[in-house]
Structures are given as structure tokens and as C-alpha cells.
C-alpha positions as YAML, in Angstrom:
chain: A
units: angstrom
residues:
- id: 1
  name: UNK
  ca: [-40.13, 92.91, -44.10]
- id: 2
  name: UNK
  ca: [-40.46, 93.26, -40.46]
- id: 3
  name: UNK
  ca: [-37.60, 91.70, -38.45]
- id: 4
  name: UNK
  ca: [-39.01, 89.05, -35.31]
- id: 5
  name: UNK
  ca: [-38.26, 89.99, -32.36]
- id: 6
  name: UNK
  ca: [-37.35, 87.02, -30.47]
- id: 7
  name: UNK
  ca: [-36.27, 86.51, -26.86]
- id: 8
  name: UNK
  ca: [-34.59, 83.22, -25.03]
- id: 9
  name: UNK
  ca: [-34.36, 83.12, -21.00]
- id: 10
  name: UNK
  ca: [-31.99, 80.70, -19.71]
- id: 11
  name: UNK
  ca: [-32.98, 78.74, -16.26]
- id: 12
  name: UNK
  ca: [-29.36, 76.79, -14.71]
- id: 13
  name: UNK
  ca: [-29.74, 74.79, -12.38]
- id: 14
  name: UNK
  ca: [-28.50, 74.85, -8.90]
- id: 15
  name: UNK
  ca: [-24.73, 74.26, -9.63]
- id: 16
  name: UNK
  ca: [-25.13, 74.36, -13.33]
- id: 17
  name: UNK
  ca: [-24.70, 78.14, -14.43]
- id: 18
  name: UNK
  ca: [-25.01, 79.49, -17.44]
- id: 19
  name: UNK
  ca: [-21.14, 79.48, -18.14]
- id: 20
  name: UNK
  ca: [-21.32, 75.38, -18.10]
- id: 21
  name: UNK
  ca: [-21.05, 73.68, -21.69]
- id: 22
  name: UNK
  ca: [-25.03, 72.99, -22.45]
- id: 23
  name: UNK
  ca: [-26.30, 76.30, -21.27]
- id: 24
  name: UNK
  ca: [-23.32, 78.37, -22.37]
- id: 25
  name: UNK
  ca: [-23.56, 76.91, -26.02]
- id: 26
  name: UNK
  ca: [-27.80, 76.66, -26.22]
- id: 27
  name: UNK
  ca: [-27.19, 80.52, -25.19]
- id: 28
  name: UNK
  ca: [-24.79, 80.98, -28.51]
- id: 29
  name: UNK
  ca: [-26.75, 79.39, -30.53]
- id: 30
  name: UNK
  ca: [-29.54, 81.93, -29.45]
- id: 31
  name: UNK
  ca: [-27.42, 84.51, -30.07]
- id: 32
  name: UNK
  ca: [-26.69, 83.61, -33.46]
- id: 33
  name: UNK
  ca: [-30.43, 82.85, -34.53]
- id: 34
  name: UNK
  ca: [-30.96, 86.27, -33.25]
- id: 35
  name: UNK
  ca: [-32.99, 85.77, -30.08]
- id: 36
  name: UNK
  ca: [-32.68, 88.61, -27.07]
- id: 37
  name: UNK
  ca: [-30.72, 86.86, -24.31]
- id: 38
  name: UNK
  ca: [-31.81, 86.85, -20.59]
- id: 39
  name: UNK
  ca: [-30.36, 84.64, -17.76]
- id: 40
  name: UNK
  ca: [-31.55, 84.19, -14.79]
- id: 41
  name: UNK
  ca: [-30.01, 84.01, -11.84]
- id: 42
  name: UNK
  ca: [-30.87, 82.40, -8.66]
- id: 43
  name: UNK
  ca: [-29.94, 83.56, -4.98]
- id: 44
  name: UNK
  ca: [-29.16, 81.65, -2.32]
- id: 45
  name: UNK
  ca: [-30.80, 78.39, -2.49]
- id: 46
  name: UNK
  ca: [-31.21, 75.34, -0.11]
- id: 47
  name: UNK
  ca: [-28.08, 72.94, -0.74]
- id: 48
  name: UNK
  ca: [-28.30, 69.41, 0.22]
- id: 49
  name: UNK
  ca: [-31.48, 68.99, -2.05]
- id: 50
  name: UNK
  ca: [-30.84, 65.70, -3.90]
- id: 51
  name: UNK
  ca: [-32.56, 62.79, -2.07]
- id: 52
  name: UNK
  ca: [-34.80, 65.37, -0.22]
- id: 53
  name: UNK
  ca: [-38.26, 66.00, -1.54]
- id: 54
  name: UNK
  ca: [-38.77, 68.93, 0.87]
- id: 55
  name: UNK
  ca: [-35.42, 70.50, 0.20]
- id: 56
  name: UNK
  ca: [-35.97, 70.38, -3.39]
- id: 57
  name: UNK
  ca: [-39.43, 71.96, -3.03]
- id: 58
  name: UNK
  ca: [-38.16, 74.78, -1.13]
- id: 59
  name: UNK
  ca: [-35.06, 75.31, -4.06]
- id: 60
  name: UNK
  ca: [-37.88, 75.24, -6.74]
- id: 61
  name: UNK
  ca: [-40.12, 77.47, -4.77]
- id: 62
  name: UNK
  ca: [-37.26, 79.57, -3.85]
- id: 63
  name: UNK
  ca: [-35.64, 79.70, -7.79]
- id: 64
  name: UNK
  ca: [-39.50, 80.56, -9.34]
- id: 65
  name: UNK
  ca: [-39.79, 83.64, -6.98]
- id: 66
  name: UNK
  ca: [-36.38, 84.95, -8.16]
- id: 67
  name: UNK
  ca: [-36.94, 84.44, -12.28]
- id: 68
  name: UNK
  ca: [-40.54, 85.77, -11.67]
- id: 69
  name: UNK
  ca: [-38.40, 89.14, -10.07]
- id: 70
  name: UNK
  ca: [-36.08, 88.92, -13.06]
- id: 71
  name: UNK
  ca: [-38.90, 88.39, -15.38]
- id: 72
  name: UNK
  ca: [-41.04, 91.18, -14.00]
- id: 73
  name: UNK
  ca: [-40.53, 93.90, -16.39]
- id: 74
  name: UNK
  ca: [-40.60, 91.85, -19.40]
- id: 75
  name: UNK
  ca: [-43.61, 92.19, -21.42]
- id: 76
  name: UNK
  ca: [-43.06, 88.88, -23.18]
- id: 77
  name: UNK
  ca: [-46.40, 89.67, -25.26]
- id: 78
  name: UNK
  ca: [-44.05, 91.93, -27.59]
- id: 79
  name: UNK
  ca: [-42.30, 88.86, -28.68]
- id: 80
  name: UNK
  ca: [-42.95, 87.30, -32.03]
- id: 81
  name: UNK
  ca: [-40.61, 84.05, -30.73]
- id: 82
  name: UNK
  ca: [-40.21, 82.77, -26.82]
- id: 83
  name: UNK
  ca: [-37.61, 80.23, -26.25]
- id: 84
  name: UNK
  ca: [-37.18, 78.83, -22.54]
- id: 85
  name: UNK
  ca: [-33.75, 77.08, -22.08]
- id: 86
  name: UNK
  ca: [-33.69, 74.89, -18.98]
- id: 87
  name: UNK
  ca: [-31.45, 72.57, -17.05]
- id: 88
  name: UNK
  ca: [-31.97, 70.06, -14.14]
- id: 89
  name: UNK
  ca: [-34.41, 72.15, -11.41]
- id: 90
  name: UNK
  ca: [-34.55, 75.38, -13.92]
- id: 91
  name: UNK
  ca: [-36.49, 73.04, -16.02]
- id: 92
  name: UNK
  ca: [-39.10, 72.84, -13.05]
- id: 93
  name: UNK
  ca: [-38.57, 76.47, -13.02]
- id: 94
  name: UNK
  ca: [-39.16, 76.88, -16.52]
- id: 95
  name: UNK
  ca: [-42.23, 75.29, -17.49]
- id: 96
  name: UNK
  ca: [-43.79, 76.39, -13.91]
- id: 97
  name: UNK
  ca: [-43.08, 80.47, -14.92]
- id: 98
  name: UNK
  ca: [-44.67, 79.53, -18.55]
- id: 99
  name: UNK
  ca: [-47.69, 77.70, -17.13]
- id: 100
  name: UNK
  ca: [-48.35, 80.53, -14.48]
- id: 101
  name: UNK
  ca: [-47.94, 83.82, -16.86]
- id: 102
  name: UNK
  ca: [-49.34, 81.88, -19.93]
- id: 103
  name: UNK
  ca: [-46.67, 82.42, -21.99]
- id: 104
  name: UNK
  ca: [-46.27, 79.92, -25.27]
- id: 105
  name: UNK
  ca: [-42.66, 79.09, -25.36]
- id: 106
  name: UNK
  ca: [-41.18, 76.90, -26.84]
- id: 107
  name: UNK
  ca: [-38.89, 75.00, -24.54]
- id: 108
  name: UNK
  ca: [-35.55, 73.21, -24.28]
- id: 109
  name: UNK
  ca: [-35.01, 71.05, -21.31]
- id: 110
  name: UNK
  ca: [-31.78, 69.84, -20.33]
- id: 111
  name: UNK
  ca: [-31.79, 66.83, -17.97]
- id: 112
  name: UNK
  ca: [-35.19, 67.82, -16.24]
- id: 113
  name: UNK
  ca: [-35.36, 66.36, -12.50]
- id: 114
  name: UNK
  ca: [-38.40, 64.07, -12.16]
- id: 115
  name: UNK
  ca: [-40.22, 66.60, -10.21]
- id: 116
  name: UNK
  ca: [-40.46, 68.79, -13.34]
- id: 117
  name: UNK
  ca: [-42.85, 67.13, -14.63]
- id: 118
  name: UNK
  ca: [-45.06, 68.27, -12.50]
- id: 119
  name: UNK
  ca: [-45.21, 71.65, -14.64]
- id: 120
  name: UNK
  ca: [-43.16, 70.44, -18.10]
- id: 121
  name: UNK
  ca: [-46.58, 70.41, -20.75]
- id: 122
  name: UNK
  ca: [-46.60, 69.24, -24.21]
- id: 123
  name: UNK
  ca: [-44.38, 71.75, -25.75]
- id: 124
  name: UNK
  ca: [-40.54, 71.63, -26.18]
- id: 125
  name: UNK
  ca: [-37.43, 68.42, -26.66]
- id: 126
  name: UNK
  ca: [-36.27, 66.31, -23.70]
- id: 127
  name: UNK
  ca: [-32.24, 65.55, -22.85]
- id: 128
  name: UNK
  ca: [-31.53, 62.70, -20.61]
- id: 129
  name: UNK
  ca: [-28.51, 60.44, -19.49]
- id: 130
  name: UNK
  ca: [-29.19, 56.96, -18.46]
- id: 131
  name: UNK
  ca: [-26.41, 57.27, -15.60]
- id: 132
  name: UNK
  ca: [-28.27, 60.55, -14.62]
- id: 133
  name: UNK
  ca: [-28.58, 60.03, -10.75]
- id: 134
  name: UNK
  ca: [-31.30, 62.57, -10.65]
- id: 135
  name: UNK
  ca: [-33.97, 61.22, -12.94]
- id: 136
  name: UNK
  ca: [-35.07, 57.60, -13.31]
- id: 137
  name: UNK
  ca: [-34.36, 56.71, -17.22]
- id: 138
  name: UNK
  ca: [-37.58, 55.03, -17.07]
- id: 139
  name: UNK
  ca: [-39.65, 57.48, -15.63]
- id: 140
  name: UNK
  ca: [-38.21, 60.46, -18.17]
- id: 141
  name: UNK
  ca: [-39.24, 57.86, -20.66]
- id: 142
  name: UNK
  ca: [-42.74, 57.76, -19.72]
- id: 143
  name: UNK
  ca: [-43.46, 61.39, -18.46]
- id: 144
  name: UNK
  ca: [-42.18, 62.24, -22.50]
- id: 145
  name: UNK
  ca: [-44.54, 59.75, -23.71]
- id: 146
  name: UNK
  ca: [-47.50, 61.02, -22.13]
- id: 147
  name: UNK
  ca: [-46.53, 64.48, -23.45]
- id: 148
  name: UNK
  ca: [-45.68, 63.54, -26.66]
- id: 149
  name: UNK
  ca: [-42.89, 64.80, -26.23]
- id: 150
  name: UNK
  ca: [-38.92, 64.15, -28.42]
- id: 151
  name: UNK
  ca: [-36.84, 62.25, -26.04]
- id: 152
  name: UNK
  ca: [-33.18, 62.34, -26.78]
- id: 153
  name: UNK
  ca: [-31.39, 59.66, -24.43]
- id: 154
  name: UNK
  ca: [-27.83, 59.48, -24.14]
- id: 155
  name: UNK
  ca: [-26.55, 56.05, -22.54]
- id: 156
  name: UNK
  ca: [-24.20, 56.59, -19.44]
- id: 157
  name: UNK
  ca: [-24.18, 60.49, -19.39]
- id: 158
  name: UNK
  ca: [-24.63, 61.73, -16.12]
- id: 159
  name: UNK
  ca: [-26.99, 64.87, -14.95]
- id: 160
  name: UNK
  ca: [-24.25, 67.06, -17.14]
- id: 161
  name: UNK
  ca: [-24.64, 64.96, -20.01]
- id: 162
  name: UNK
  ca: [-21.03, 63.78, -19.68]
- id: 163
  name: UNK
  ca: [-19.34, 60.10, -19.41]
- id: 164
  name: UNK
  ca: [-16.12, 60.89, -17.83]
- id: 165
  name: UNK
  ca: [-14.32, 60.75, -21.31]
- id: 166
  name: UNK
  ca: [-13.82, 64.30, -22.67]
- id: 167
  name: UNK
  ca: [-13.57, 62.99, -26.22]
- id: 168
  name: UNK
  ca: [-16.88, 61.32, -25.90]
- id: 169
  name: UNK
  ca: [-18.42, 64.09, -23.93]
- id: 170
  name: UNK
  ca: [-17.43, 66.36, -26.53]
- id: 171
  name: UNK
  ca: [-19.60, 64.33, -29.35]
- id: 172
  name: UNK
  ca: [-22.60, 63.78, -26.98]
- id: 173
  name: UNK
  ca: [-22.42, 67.75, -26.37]
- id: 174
  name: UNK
  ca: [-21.88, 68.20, -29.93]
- id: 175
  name: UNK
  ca: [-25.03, 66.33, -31.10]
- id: 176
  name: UNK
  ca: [-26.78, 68.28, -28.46]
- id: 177
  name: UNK
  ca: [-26.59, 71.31, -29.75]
- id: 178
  name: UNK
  ca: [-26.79, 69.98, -33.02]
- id: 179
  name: UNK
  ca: [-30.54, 69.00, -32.06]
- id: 180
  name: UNK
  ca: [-31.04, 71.86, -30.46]
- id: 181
  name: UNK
  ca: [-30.41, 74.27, -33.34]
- id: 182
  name: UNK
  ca: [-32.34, 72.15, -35.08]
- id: 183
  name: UNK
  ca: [-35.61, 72.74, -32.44]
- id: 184
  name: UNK
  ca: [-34.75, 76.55, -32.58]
- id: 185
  name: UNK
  ca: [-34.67, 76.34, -36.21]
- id: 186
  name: UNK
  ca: [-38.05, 74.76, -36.54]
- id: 187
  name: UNK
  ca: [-40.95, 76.37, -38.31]
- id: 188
  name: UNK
  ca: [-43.46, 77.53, -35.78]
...
């Protein structure tokens, strides 16, 4: 029996690398299923972007042109499994470089900004924290629903997913990945 051959790219975010808890540990749990690992990794980008639609274009822009570089010699047709793992703009980032190279992955998004919904389709789970300054609870709520898409809302976690309490922080991040393993796991 042939072995799949299964790849997961990892999008941060602007200050959330892939060495931070939900990346590093979505990454391991990759690992252990299997999948190829891939990280991308941004260059300079614009800082001061929160609160400034035009600023936070130019970071998105800016972050798609260098995982399309990254990307470029990956033939992602030879796949049998794609797996995008995203967090706050590399969400944006994510679903934008799936939607423009037609590529069927299957997505986790961690804490997607509101302007990733601009790109984010109908395929993939949804983590959000109600004290996330970034994204509007109720928006998230509504861009999901129109999409269909699972939801998992954690009350008065921040854009890290955390609550200032690292025993709590360590359940919420816990059930995280607990979910996700359970997407990854999933029969497609």
C-alpha cells in the first residue's frame, strides 16, 4: 500500500512565528501525522499595521509575495494531502495563496484578522478569542456562518489565544490542538 504523501505550510503572523505555542505545536502535530513541513517566512514587513487599513494591506500584499517565492518550487499537485496552517494576517495569506494557485487545502486558521475573510472560502476550522483586539467576535461569528464554517470561540483569549493566566492558557491551548488533531485526522 502506497504511503500519502502529505505536506503542511505554516503562515505566522507578523509577530507570531512559528516558534510561538499554536504554530509551534499545530507544526508537531504535522509532524507526527506524517505531513512534509514548510514554514514560511516573511521579510521585512510594515509595522504599525493594527488600526491601519492601508498598512495592513501593504503587510498582506507584502507577506503573499514572499510565501508565493517560498512556495515557488513546490509542485503541490504531487501531494495526496495539503494542509495550510495560519495565524492572524498569515491566515489572509493563506487562503489568498490557495485561492490564487487553486490548490485544495485543507486549512487551519488561528485567530484570522477580519480582513481575511476577504480570501478565507468554505474549507478549513476557525479559532477566535472574544478579547481578541484584532477581530470583532461578532463579525468572526458571521463571516464563519456564511462559510459554513466550525467556529471554536474561546471567551477572553486575546489574538494569542491566551487570558493572562498560564494555567488557563495552558487548557485553552491544550483543547486547541486537541481540535486540531482532530481536523487533521479527519477523513477526506
Amino acid at each position: 500500500m502506497k504511503t500519502k504523501k502529505k505536506i503542511a505550510v505554516l503562515f505566522p503572523g507578523i509577530g507570531y512565528h512559528t516558534d510561538k505555542p499554536l504554530l509551534y505545536y499545530g507544526k508537531k502535530l504535522a509532524g507526527e501525522r506524517g505531513y512534509e513541513i514548510v514554514e514560511i517566512q516573511y521579510g521585512r514587513l510594515p509595522s504599525g499595521v493594527k488600526g491601519n487599513a492601508e498598512k495592513m494591506r501593504e503587510a498582506f500584499m507584502k507577506a503573499l509575495r514572499y510565501a508565493a517565492e517560498q512556495l515557488a518550487e513546490t509542485h503541490f499537485t504531487e501531494y495526496d494531502e495539503i494542509l495550510f496552517i495560519s495565524k492572524s494576517v498569515g491566515t489572509a495569506v493563506a487562503a489568498a495563496y490557495a485561492k490564487e494557485h487553486d490548490i485544495k487545502a485543507r486549512q487551519v486558521y488561528y485567530t484570522p484578522v477580519a480582513e481575511s475573510f476577504e480570501a478565507i472560502g468554505q474549507v478549513g476550522i476557525v479559532f477566535h478569542g472574544t478579547a481578541d483586539p484584532w477581530a470583532d467576535t461578532k463579525r468572526i461569528k458571521a463571516e464563519c456562518k456564511k462559510r459554513n464554517l466550525p467556529l471554536y470561540i474561546t471567551e477572553n483569549a486575546n489574538h494569542s489565544m491566551e487570558t493572562g493566566c498560564v494555567e488557563k492558557d495552558l487548557e485553552i491551548l491544550s483543547d486547541i490542538m486537541q481540535k486540531t488533531a482532530a481536523y487533521m485526522d479527519e477523513r477526506i
